[in-house]
One Martini backbone bead per residue (centre of mass of N, CA, C, O) as a GRO file, in nm:
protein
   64
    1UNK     BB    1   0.103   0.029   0.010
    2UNK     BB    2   0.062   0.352   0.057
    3UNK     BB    3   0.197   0.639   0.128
    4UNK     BB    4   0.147   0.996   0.154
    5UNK     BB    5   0.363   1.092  -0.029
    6UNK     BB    6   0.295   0.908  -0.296
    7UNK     BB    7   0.007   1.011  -0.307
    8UNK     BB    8   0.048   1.310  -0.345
    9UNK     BB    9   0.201   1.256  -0.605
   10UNK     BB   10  -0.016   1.115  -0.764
   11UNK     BB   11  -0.251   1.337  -0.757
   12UNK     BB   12  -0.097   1.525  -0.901
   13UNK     BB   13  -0.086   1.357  -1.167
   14UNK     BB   14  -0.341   1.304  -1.239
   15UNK     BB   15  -0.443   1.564  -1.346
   16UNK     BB   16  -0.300   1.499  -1.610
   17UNK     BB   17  -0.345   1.176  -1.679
   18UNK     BB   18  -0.034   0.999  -1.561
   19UNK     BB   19  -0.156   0.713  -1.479
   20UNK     BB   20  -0.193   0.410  -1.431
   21UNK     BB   21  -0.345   0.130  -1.319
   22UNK     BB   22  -0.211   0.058  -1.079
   23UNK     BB   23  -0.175   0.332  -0.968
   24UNK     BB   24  -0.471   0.411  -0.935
   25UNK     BB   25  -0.539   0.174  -0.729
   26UNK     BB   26  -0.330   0.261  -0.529
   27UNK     BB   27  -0.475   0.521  -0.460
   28UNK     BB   28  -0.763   0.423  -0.408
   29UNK     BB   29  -0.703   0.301  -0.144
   30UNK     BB   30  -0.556   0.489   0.037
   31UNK     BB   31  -0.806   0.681   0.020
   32UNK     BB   32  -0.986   0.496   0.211
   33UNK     BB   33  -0.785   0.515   0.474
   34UNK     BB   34  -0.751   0.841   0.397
   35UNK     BB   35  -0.836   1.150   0.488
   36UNK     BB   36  -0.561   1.323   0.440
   37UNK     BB   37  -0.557   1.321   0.121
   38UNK     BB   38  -0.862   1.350   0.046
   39UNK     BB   39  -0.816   1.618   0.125
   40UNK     BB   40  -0.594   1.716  -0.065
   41UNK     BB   41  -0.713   1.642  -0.341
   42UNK     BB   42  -0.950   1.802  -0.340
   43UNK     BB   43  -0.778   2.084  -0.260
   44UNK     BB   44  -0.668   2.097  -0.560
   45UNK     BB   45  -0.907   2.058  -0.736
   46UNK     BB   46  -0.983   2.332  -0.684
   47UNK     BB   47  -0.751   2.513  -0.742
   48UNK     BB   48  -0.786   2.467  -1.023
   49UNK     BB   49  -1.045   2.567  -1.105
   50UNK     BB   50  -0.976   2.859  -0.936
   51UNK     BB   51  -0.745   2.907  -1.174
   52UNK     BB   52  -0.940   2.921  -1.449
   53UNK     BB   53  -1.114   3.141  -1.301
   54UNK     BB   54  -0.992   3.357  -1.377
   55UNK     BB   55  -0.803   3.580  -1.535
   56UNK     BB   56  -0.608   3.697  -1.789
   57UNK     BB   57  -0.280   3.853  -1.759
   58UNK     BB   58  -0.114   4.067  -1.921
   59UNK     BB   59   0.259   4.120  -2.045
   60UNK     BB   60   0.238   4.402  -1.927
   61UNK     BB   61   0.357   4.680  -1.856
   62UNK     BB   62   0.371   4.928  -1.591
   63UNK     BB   63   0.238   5.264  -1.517
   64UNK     BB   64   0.480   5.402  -1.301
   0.00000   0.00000   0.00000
């Protein structure tokens, strides 16, 4: 079973959809048994979503 390092490692590489069918099992299992991960989870992935809602900022030079 997977240590809390690794799952944390994992969840991060999730989001970009780069884990195997056993890595993401492993993930799952781990999941399970651990609060502390699952909201970890969670909160990355709010993080992405309110992160893609902000408005986009322009490299313009500011005029101070």
């Amino acid at each position: 079973m997977l240590n809390c390092k690794e799952a944390t490692a994992l969840l991060s590489r999730d989001l970009d959809g780069s884990l195997t069918l056993w890595q993401r099992a492993g993930l799952r299992l781990h999941l399970m048994a651990c609060d502390g991960c699952t909201h970890f989870g969670r909160q990355i992935r709010f993080l992405r979503v309110a992160l893609r809602r902000l408005p986009q900022e322009r490299d313009e030079p500011s005029e101070e």
